[in-house]
N, C-alpha and C positions, 0 to 999 in steps of 0.2 A: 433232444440234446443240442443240436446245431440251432434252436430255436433260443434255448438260454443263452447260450454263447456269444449269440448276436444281442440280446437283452444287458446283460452285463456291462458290456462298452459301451451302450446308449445310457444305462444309470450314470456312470459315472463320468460321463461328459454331462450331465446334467448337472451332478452334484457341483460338479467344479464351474460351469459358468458363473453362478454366486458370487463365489473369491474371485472369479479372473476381473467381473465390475469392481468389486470393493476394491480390489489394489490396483485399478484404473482409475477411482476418484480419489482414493488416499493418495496417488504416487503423482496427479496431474498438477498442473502450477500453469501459471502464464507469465508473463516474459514482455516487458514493455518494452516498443518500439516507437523509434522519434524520427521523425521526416523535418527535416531540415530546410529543404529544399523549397519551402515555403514561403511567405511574407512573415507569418506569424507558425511558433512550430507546432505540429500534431500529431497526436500520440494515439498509440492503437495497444494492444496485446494478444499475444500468438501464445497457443497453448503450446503444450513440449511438442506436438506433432507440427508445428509450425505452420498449426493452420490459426486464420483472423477469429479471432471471438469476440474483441472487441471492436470494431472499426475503427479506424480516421474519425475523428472532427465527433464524435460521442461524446465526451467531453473534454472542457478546455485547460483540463488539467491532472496529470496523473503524478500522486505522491506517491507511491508506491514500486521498484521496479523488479522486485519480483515478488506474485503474489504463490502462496503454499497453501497457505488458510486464508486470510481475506487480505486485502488494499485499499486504499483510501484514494479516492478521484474527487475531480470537481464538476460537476453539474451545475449547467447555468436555469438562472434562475430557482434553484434550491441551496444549492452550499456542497459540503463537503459531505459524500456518500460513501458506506461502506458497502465494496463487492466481493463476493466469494470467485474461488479461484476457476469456474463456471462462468464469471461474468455476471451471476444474478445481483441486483443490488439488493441488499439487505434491510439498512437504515439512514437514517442522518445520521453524520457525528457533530457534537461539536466543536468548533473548531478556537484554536491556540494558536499565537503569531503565525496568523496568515496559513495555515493548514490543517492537515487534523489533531485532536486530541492527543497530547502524550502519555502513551500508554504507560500505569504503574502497576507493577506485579502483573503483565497482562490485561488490565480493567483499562478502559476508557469510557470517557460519558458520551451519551448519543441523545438524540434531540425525537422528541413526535413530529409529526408531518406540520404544523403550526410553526415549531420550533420555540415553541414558550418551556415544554416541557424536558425536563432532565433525567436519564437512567445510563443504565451501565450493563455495558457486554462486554465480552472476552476478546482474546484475538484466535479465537475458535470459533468467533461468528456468532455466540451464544449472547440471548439476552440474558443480563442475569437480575436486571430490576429496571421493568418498564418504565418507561417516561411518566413520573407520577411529581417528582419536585420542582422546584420554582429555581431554586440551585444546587450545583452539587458541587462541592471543592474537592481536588485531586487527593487520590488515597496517598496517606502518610501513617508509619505505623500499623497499617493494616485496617485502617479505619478513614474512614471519609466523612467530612461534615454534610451534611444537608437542612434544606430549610424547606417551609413551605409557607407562602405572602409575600414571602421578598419580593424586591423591585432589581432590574437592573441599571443603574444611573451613568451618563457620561456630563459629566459639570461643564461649564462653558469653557473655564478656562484651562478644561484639559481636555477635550473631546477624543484625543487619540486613547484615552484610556475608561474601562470600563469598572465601575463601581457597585457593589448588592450592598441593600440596606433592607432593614426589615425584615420583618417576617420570624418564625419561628421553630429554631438553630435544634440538631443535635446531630447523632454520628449513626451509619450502618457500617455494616463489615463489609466482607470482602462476597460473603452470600449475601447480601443482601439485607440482614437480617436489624431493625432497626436497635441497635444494643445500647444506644443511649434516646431515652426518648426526647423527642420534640419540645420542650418548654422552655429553653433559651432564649432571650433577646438576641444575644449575638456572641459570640465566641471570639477574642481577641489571638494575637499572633498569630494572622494568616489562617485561623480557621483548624488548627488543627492539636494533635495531643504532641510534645516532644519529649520524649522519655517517659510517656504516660500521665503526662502535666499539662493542662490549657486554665484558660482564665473565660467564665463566665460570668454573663450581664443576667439576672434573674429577677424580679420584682425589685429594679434600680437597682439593686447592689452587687457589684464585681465580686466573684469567690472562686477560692481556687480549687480545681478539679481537677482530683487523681484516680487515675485506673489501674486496674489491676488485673492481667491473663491469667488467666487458669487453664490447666489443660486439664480436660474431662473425659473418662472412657467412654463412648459411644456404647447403647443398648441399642442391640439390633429387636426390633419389635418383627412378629412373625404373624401372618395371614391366615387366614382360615384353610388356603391352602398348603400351609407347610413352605413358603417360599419365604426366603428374608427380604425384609425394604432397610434399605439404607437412605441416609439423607446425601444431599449433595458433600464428597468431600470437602475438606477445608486446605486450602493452599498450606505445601510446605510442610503438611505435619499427616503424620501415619492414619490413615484410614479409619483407623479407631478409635481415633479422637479430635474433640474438638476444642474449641476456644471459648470459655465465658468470661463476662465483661464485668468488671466489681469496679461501681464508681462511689467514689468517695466525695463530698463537698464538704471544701473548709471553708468556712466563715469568716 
């Protein structure tokens, strides 16, 4: 009897170690610190126990000043990196007037180790569509344009400003998911749909392109072992449904 007794309290300090990590990494943040004291200033990050996770002089520049889920620093000789609230770095982002990408609905685009390539992850840290484009324009509407051949151009007589031409235009969600496909020339106003309306460039000819949401109930498909798979939810709308895309082209 005094044998179980003592068993009992050992299970469940066991059980509970688990949770006591998980609401250690769920509840941890870092906290940027700036030394002044300097010629030039430098920035470190101390987790909530106010210990260094990040150093001094790691990099030369920290966007972020408190990280929960992830922050944005700069790294010399790479660009603008995304780090988790750990300090692991995660990706490239890339980067918008002189810092990182502006997040829309949570999505920012992030670059491969080249930095030729384009995708997009959360402010969760999560990839949600690997660096696979040539470009990606910021989500609008719930939709983002992408291309694949494009170039990036800066003209002589404007070199502070960056220019995509070419290549071949259409739109993904907010999953990733490519809902208009790829055969555009080029998509005019800025790249994107405004009340479900853009103008497309298609074998020479401009036509105008309308969309249309649908909301769809979600079928959960079930496994051989009796468990349900669901897909990634869809921002902003009930778990049990999704978003399809109805494009129209007028002539």
């Amino acid at each position: 009897m005094k044998r179980l007794q003592l068993i009992v309290p050992m299970l469940a300090c066991c059980l509970a170690l688990p949770c006591l990590s998980f609401t250690d990494v769920k509840d941890s943040y870092l906290v940027l610190q700036v030394d002044t004291t300097q010629k030039y200033e430098q920035y470190s990050y101390v987790n909530e126990k106010g210990e260094t996770v990040v150093p001094y002089n790691r990099y030369l520049q920290c966007y972020t000043d408190t990280i929960r889920t992830i922050g944005f620093v700069w790294k010399s000789n790479v660009g603008c990196v995304a780090i988790n609230n750990r300090g692991q770095e995660l990706f490239n982002v890339y980067m918008a007037d002189n810092g990182n990408d502006y997040p829309v609905d949570g999505l920012f685009r992030i670059l491969d180790e080249s930095g030729q390539k384009m995708g997009v992850a959360n402010m969760e840290g999560q990839v949600i569509v690997n660096p696979k484009y040539d470009a990606i324009f910021p989500y609008h509407d719930g939709l983002a344009a992408v291309a694949v051949g494009s170039k990036t151009v800066r003209p002589a007589d404007d070199p502070e400003h960056e220019y995509t031409i070419g290549g071949k235009w259409g739109f993904i969600d907010k999953q990733g998911n490519e809902v208009i496909p790829l055969e555009y020339d080029s998509i005019a106003n800025h790249r994107c749909f405004v009340n479900g309306k853009a103008l497309g460039l298609k074998h020479g000819k401009w036509m105008r392109l309308s969309i249309r949401q649908k909301k769809r109930l979600r079928v959960l498909a079930t496994n051989r072992l009796g468990n349900c798979e669901r897909t990634s939810p869809t921002l902003s709308l009930p778990s049990n449904f999704t978003i399809d895309y109805e494009l129209r082209e007028l002539h």
